[in-house]
C-alpha positions in Angstrom: 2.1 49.3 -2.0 0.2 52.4 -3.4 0.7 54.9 -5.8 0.2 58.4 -4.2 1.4 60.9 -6.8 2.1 61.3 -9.8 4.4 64.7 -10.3 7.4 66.2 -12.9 10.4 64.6 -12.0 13.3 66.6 -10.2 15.9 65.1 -12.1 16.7 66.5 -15.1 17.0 63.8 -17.5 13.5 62.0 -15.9 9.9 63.6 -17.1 8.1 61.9 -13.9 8.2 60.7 -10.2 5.6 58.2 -9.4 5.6 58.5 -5.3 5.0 54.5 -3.7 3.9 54.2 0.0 3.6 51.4 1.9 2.9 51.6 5.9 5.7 54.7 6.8 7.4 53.9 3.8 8.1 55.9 0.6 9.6 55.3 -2.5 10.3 57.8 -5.5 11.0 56.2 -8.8 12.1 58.8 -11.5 11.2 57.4 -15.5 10.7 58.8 -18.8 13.4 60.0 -20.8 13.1 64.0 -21.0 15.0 64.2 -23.8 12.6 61.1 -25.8 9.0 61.7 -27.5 5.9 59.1 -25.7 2.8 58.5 -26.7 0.8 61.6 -24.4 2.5 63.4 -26.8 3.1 62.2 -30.1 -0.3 60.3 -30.2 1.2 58.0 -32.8 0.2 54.1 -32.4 2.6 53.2 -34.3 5.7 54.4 -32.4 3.6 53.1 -29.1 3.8 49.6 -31.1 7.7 49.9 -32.0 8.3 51.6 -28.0 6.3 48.2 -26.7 8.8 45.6 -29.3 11.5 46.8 -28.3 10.9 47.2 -24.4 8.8 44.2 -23.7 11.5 42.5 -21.7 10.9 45.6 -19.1 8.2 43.7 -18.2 10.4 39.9 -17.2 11.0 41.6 -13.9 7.5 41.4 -12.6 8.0 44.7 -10.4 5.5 47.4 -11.4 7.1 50.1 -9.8 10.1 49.9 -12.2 10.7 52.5 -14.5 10.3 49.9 -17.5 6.9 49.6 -15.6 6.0 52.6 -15.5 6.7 53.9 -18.6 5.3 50.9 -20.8 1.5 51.8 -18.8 2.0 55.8 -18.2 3.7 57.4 -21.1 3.0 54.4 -23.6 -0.6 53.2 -22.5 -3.3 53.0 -24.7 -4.8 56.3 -23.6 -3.1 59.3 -24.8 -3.9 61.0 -21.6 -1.3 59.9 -18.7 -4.1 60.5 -15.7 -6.4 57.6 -17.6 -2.9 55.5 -17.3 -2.1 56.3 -14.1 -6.1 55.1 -13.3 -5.5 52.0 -15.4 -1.9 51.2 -13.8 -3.3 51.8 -10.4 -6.5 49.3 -10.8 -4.3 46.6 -12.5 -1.7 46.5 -9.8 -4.0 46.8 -7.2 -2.9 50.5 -6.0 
């Protein structure tokens, strides 16, 4: 599975769509909370650290391309700057 973009998310209450493709296959997966604050915006570390307590279970499903996923390494990475994440995210997983 790879990551092939990155773009604002159609849906209304989603800031992103992370586009998957494997072989033929595409998957959209809509995540971030238009209506919340993240860390590419707020720059605060200490909201990123209260975000990360309180959704670390996102995590127990061991599916990266999750919305919990997504949004723990994109919008509340330790970068500021969601294309760094993205680059991050992508080498971890292996994307």
């Amino acid at each position: 599975m790879q990551l092939i973009k990155l773009e604002e998310s159609p849906n209304k209450l989603k800031k992103w769509r992370a586009t998957f493709v494997e072989g033929e296959k595409k998957k959209h997966v809509d995540f971030g909370s238009k209506n919340m604050d993240d860390y590419t915006i707020t720059h605060d570390k200490q909201q990123r650290e209260r975000y990360r307590s309180r959704h670390r279970r996102d995590l127990q499903t061991k599916d990266p391309m999750k919305p919990g996923y997504l949004s723990w390494y994109l919008l509340w990475g330790d970068s500021t700057d969601i294309a760094v994440n993205a680059a991050v995210y992508k080498k971890m997983f292996n994307m």
